[in-house]
C-alpha positions in Angstrom: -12.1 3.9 -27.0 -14.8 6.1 -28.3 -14.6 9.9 -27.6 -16.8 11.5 -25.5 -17.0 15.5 -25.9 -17.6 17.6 -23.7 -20.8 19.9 -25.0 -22.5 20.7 -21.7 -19.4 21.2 -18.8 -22.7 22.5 -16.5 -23.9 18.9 -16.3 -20.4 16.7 -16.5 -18.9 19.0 -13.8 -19.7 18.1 -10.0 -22.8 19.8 -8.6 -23.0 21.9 -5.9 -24.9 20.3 -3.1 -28.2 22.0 -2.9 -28.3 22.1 1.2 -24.5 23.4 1.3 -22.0 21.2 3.2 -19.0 22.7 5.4 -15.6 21.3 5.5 -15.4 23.3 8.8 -14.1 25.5 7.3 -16.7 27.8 5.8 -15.7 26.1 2.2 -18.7 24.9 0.6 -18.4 20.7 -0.5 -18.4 19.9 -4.0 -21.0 16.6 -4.6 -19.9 14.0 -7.3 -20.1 10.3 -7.7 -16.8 9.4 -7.9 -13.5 11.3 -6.7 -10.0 9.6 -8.2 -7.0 10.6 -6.2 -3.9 11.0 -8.2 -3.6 12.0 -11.9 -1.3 8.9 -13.3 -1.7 6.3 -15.4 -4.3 4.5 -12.5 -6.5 7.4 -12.4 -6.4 8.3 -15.6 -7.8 4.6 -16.6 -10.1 4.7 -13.9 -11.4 7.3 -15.4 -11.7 6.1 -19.1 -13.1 3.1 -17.0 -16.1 5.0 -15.7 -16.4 6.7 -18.7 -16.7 3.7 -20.5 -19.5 2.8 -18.7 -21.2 6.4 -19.2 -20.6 7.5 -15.9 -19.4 11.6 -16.4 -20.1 12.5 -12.8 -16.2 12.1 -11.4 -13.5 14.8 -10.7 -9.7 13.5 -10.7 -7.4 15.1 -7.9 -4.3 16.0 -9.3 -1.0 16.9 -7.4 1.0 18.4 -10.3 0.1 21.0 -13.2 -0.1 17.5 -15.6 -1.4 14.8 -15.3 1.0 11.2 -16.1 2.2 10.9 -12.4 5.3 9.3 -12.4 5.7 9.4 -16.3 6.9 12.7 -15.9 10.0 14.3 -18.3 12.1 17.8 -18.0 14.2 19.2 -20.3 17.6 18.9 -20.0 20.7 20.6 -21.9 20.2 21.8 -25.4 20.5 20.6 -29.4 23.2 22.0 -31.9 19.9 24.7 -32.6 20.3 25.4 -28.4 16.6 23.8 -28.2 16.1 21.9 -25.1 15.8 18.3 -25.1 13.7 16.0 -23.1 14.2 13.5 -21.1 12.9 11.0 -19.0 12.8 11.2 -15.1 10.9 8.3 -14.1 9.2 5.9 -16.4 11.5 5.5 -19.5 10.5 2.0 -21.6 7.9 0.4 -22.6 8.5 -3.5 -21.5 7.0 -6.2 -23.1 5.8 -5.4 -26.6 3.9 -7.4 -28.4 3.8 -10.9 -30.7 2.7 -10.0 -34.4 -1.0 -11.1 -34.5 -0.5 -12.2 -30.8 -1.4 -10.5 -27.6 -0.2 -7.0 -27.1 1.3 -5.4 -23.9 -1.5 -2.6 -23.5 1.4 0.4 -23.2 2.8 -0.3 -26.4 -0.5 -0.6 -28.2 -1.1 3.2 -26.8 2.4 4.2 -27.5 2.0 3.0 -31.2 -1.7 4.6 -31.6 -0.2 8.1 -30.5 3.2 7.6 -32.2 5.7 7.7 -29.3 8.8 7.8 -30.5 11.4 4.9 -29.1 13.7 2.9 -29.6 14.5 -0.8 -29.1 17.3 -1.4 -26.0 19.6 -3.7 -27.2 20.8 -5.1 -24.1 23.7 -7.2 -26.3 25.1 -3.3 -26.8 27.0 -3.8 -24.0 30.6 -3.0 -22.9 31.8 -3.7 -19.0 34.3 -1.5 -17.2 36.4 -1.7 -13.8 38.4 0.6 -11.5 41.5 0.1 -14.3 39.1 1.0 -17.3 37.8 -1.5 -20.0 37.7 -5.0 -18.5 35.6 -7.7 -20.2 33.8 -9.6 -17.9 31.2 -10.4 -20.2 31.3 -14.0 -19.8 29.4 -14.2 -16.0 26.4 -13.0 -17.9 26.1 -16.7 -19.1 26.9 -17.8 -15.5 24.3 -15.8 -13.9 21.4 -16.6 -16.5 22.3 -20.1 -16.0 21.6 -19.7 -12.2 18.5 -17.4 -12.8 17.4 -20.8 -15.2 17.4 -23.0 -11.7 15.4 -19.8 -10.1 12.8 -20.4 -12.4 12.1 -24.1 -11.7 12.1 -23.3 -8.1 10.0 -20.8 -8.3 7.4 -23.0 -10.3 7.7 -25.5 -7.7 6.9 -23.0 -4.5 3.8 -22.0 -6.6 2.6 -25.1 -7.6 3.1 -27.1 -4.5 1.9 -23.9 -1.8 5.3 -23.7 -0.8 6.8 -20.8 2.0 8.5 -18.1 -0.2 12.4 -17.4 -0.4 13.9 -14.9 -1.3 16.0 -14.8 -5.0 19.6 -14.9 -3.1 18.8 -18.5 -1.9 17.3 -19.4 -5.5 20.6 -18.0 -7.4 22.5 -19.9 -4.8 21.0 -23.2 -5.5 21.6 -22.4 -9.1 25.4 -21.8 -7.8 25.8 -18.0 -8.3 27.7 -16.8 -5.2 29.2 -14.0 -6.5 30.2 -12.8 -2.6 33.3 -10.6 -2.9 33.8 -10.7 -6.8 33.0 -7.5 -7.7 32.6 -7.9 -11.0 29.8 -10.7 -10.7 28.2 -7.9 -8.0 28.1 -5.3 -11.2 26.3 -8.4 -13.4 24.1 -9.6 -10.6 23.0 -5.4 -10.4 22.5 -5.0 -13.9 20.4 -8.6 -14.1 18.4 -7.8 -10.9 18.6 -4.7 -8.9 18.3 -2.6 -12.1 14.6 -4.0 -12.8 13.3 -4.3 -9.2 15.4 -1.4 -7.3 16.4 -4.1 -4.8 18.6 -6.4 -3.8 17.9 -9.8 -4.2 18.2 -10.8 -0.5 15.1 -8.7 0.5 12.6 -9.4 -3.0 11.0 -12.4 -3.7 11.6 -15.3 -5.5 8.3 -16.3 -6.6 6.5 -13.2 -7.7 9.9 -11.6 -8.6 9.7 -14.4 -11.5 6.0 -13.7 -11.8 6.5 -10.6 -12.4 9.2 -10.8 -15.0 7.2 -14.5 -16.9 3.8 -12.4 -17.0 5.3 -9.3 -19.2 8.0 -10.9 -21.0 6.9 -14.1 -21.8 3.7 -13.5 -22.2 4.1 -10.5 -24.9 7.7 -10.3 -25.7 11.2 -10.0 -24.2 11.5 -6.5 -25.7 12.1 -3.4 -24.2 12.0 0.0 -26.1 13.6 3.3 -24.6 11.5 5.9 -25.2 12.9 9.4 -26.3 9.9 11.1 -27.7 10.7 14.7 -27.3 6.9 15.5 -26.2 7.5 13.2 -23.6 6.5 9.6 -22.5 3.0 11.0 -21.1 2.4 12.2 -24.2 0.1 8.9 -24.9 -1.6 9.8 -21.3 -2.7 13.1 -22.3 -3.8 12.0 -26.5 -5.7 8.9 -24.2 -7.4 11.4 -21.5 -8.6 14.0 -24.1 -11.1 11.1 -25.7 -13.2 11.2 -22.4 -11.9 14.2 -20.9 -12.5 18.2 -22.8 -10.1 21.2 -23.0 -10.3 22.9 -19.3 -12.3 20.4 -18.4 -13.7 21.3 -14.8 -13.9 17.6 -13.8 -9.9 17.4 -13.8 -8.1 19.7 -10.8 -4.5 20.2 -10.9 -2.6 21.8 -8.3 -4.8 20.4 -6.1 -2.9 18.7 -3.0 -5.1 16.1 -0.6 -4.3 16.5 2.5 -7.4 13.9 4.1 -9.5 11.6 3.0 -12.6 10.6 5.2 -14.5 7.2 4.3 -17.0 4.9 5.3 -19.6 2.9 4.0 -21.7 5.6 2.7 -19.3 7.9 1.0 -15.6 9.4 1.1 -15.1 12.9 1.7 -11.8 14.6 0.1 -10.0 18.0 1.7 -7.4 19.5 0.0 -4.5 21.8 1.1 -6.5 25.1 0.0 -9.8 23.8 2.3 -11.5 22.9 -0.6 -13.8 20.2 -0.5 -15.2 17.2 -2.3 -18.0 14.6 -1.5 -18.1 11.6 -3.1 -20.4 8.3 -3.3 -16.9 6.5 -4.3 -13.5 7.3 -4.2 -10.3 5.5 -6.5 -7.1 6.2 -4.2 -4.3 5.7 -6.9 -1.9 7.1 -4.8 2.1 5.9 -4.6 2.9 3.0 -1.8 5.2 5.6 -1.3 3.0 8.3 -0.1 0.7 5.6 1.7 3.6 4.6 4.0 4.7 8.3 4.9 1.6 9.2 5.6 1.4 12.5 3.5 -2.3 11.7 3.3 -4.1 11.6 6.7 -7.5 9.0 6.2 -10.3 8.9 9.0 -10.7 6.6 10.3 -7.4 5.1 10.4 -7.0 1.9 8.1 -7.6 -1.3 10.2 -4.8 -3.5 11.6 -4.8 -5.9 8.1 -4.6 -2.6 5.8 -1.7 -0.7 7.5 0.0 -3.9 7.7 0.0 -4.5 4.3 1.0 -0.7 3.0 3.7 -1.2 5.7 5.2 -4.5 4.4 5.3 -4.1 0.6 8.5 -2.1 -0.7 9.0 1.1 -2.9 11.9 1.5 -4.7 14.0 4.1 -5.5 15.3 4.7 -9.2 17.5 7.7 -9.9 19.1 8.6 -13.1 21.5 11.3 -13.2 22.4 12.7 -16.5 25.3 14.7 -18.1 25.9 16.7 -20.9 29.2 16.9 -22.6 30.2 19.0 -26.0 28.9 16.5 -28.4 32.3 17.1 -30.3 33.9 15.7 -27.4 32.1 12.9 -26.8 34.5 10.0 -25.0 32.6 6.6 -24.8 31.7 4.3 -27.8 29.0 5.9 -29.7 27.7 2.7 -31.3 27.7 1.1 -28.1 24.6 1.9 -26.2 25.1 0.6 -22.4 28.4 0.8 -20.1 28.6 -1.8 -17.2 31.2 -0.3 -14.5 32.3 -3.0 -11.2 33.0 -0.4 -8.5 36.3 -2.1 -6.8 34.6 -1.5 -3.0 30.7 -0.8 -3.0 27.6 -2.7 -5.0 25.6 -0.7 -6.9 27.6 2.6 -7.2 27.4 4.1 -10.5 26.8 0.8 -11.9 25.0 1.2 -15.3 25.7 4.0 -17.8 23.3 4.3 -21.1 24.1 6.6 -23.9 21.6 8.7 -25.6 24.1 9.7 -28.4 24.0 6.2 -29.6 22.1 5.9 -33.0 18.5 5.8 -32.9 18.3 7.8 -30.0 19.3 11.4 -29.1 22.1 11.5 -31.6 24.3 14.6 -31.5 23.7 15.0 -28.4 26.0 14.6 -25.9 24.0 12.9 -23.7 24.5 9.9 -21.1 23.1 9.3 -17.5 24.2 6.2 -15.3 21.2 4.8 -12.5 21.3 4.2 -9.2 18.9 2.4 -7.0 17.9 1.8 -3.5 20.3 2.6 -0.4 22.5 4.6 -3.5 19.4 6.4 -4.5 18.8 7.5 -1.0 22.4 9.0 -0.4 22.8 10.7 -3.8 19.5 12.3 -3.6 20.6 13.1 0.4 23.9 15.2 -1.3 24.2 18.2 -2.8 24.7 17.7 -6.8 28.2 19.0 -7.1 29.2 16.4 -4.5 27.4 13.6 -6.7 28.9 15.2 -10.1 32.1 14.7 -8.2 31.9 10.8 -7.7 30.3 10.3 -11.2 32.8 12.3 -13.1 35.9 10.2 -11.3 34.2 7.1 -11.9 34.5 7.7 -15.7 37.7 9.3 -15.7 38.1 5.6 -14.2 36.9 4.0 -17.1 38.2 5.8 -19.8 41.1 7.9 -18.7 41.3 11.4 -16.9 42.6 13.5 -19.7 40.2 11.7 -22.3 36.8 12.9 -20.0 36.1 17.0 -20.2 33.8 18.5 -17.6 30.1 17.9 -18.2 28.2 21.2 -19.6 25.2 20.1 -18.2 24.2 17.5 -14.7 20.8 16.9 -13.2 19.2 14.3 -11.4 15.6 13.9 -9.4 15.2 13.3 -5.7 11.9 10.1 -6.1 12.6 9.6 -2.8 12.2 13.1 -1.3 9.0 14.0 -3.5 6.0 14.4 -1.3 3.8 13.1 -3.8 5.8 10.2 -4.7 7.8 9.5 -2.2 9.9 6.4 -4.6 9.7 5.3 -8.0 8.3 2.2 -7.8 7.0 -1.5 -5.7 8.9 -4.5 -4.9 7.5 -7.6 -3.6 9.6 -8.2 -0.9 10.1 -12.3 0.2 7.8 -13.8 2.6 4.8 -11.5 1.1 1.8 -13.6 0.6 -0.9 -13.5 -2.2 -3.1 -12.4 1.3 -1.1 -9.9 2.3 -0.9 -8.5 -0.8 -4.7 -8.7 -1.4 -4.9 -6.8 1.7 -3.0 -4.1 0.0 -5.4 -4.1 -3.1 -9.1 -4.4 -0.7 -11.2 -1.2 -0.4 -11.9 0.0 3.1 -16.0 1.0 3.3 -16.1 3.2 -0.5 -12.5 4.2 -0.9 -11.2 1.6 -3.3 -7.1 1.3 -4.2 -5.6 0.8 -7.7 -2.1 1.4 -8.7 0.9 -0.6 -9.7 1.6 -1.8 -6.3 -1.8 -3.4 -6.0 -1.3 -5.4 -9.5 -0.1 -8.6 -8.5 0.6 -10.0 -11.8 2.8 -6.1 -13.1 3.5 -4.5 -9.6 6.5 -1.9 -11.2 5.1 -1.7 -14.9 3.1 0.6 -16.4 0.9 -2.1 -17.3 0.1 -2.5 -14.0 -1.2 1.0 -13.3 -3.2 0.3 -16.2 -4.8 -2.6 -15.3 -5.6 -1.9 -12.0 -7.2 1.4 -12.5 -9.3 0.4 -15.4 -10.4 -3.0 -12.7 -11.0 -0.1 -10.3 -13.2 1.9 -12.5 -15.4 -0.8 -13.3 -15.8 -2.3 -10.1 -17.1 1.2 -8.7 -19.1 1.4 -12.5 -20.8 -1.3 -10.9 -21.8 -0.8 -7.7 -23.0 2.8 -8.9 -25.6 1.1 -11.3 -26.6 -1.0 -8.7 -25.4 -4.1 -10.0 -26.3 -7.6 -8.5 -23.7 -9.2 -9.8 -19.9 -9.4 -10.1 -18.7 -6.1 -11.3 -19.8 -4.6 -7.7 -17.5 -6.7 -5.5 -16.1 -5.9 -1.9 -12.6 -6.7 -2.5 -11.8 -9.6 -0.1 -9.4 -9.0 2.5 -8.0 -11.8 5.3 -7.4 -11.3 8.4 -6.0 -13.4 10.1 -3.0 -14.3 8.1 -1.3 -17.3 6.7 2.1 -18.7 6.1 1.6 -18.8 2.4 -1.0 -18.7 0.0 -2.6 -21.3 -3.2 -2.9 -19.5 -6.1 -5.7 -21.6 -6.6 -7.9 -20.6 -3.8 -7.0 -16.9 -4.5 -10.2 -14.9 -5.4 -11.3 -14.8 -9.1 -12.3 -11.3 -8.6 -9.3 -10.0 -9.2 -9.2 -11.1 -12.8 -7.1 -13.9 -12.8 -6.2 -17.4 -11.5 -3.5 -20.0 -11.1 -3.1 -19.9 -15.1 -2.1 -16.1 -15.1 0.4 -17.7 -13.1 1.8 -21.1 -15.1 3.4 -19.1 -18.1 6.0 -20.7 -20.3 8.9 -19.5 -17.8 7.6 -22.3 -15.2 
């Protein structure tokens, strides 16, 4: 991407209409060409996008006092030196690398241009626990990928032959995984699905469920790297703005909260919590599904029928990590082992998945684990206090490795995803029965406010590559229609109303970048 400076702010920065414009509320309406809603990965390649295509005219609307969005760090306990550390509290791995001389995953291509630092998760660096302490159950791993093997023809055959969705329960069963009541095939099945999609599988689909996991993995790699760069994960967000984007540069707001967006087919008008004001030709809405379905936003007018439909039936997870800090002198659990699998003797999901970041090639030294949650165990641990959740976590591994062996924590913290009003989750889901249509409908602009985000990628709904995509497709769209083009880089995205039981992939639009190839990857 080649850098563009920043040498006259007077004539990048949006103009003050000449014939002043009231909000109603004696605040004067800034004019620009384009206004992106939400600072994250979408609108930061939405951006770059426009850019790109020599369009400087735009102003980014920004939430926090950074911009990344959900890649967003803290720091957490301290070094040997009593430094803080960093750590990750939403987006945490890049997945999908790369084939040598092959196509690249664009996330790691960044992370390697701006030197994140990571490490490869070696998923094989496994040990599994019960109620009792160390129990191997390692075994139904090979049981449960030889079920997931059946999932995958299945899945092929739905998208081939046009067929009704299902959701992934019936596909395992067919491959006969029924783990029911074993509670220890409930702790595998967690760590092979819920962990990646923040769901269960009886409520996320089968077919793009597999989609979503063949388009990254196959397609690049099967690799996923943690990252631990102590600058944090947006680190490569911030190196990638500053080539289109100046120091203090008065296009980019922060702090700033939206509180409405009006649009039509002449422009979008954007009011923030302060009264402050923004009039646009376009707009980018990169906001979270999350914040689209508790309407922290208010749009005039509201969306039509086959909009709010579609924000309303797509899923956001919920992905919490909680982490603890123990004397690194005292540290309990295998240090060369880097993940922990516990099967909770009476409830799915509960303190399933503990990852060390003392393990080597990581935080070393540093006392450091955290065990994830998802979903309806998201939701009650970030509805409790955190002594109450310290409480449960800390018995659980005085469970698996002994009550006298497992000292008090010198450090606990965990985010609330669910509970942030800019946020409001982690991350999509496609839940079962969701068509291609209904999902388009989630992507389509309504008049000049146009959507991009990883929700409305139906190829990487949940990655970061995703976000990417989408808000770079965004950019250019709008790129388009600015310069008045005839052709098809200014699209209306199509929407359908009304709906059908299920959708070809081969009579989906082309507009959206990709067709029933994107689809048929080696996984079918």
């Amino acid at each position: 991407m080649l850098y563009r400076s920043v040498t006259a702010a007077a004539l990048l920065a949006p103009s003050v209409l000449a014939s002043p414009t009231s909000n109603g509320q004696n605040h004067t309406c800034k004019k620009t060409k384009v206004a992106i809603l939400g600072g994250g990965v979408a609108g930061v390649t939405a951006a770059q996008s426009l850019s790109n295509h020599s369009i400087d005219d735009f102003v980014i609307l920004e939430y926090n006092g950074e911009i990344g969005g959900r890649v967003k760090h803290t720091t957490f306990g301290k070094d040997a030196s009593g430094k803080p550390l960093t750590v990750e509290l939403g987006a945490n791995w890049v997945q999908g690398l790369g084939t040598t001389g092959g196509p690249q995953n664009p996330i790691w291509t960044l992370a390697q241009k701006y030197g994140v630092n990571n490490t490869y998760s070696n998923y094989s660096s496994i040990l599994t626990y019960d109620e009792t302490g160390y129990s191997d159950y390692t075994s139904l791993f090979d049981d449960f990928e030889n079920a997931y093997s059946v999932t995958e023809q299945l899945a092929g055959t739905i998208l081939t032959d046009s067929l009704q969705d299902l959701n992934t329960r019936a596909g395992l069963t067919r491959g006969g995984w029924k783990p029911k009541k074993d509670m220890k095939a409930q702790a595998i099945e967690w760590w092979e699905w819920d962990w990646e999609y923040a769901y269960e599988p009886e409520v996320s689909s089968l077919l793009y469920g597999i989609v979503n996991y063949n388009t990254s993995f196959y397609q690049w790699s099967d690799e996923n790297n943690y990252v631990w760069d102590q600058r944090g994960f947006n680190t490569w967000i911030k190196n990638e703005a500053s080539t289109f984007l100046g120091k203090n540069d008065p296009r980019l707001h922060l702090n700033t909260i939206v509180t409405n967006v009006t649009y039509s087919d002449t422009g979008v008008t954007v009011t923030d919590s302060k009264g402050g004001c923004v009039e646009a030709e376009y707009a980018i809405c990169t906001f979270s599904l999350g914040v689209l379905q508790n309407d922290a936003v208010s749009f005039e007018p509201e969306f039509p029928i086959w909009k709010q439909d579609s924000i309303d039936t797509f899923d956001m997870g919920t992905y919490t990590k909680i982490f603890l800090q123990f004397p690194p002198d005292k540290v309990f659990w295998p240090k060369d082992t880097q993940y922990f699998l516990y099967a909770d003797p009476a409830e799915r999901g509960r303190y399933p998945v503990f990852q060390s970041l003392d393990a080597p090639g990581f935080l070393e030294g540093s006392g450091i684990i955290f065990v994830t949650v998802v979903h309806d165990q998201s939701y009650r641990v970030e509805g409790q206090s955190d002594e109450k959740t310290k409480d449960e976590v800390m018995a659980v591994l005085r469970d698996m490795y002994g009550a006298d062996n497992v000292p008090d924590p010198i450090d606990f913290m965990y985010p609330r995803w669910s509970l942030e009003p800019w946020a409001y989750g982690s991350y999509s889901n496609w839940p079962w029965g969701v068509t291609l249509e209904m999902h388009q409908n989630l992507r389509a602009n309504v008049g000049r406010l146009h959507f991009a985000g990883e929700a409305t990628s139906a190829e990487y709904f949940g990655f970061l590559q995703g976000a990417w995509y989408e808000g770079q497709k965004a950019g250019e769209i709008v790129a388009g229609c600015l310069k008045g083009a005839k052709d098809s880089s200014c699209v209306q995205d199509k929407h359908y109303a009304p709906l059908h039981g299920s959708t070809a992939v081969s009579e989906y639009d082309v507009q959206n970048g990709w067709t029933v190839t994107s689809f048929q990857t080696n996984g079918f």
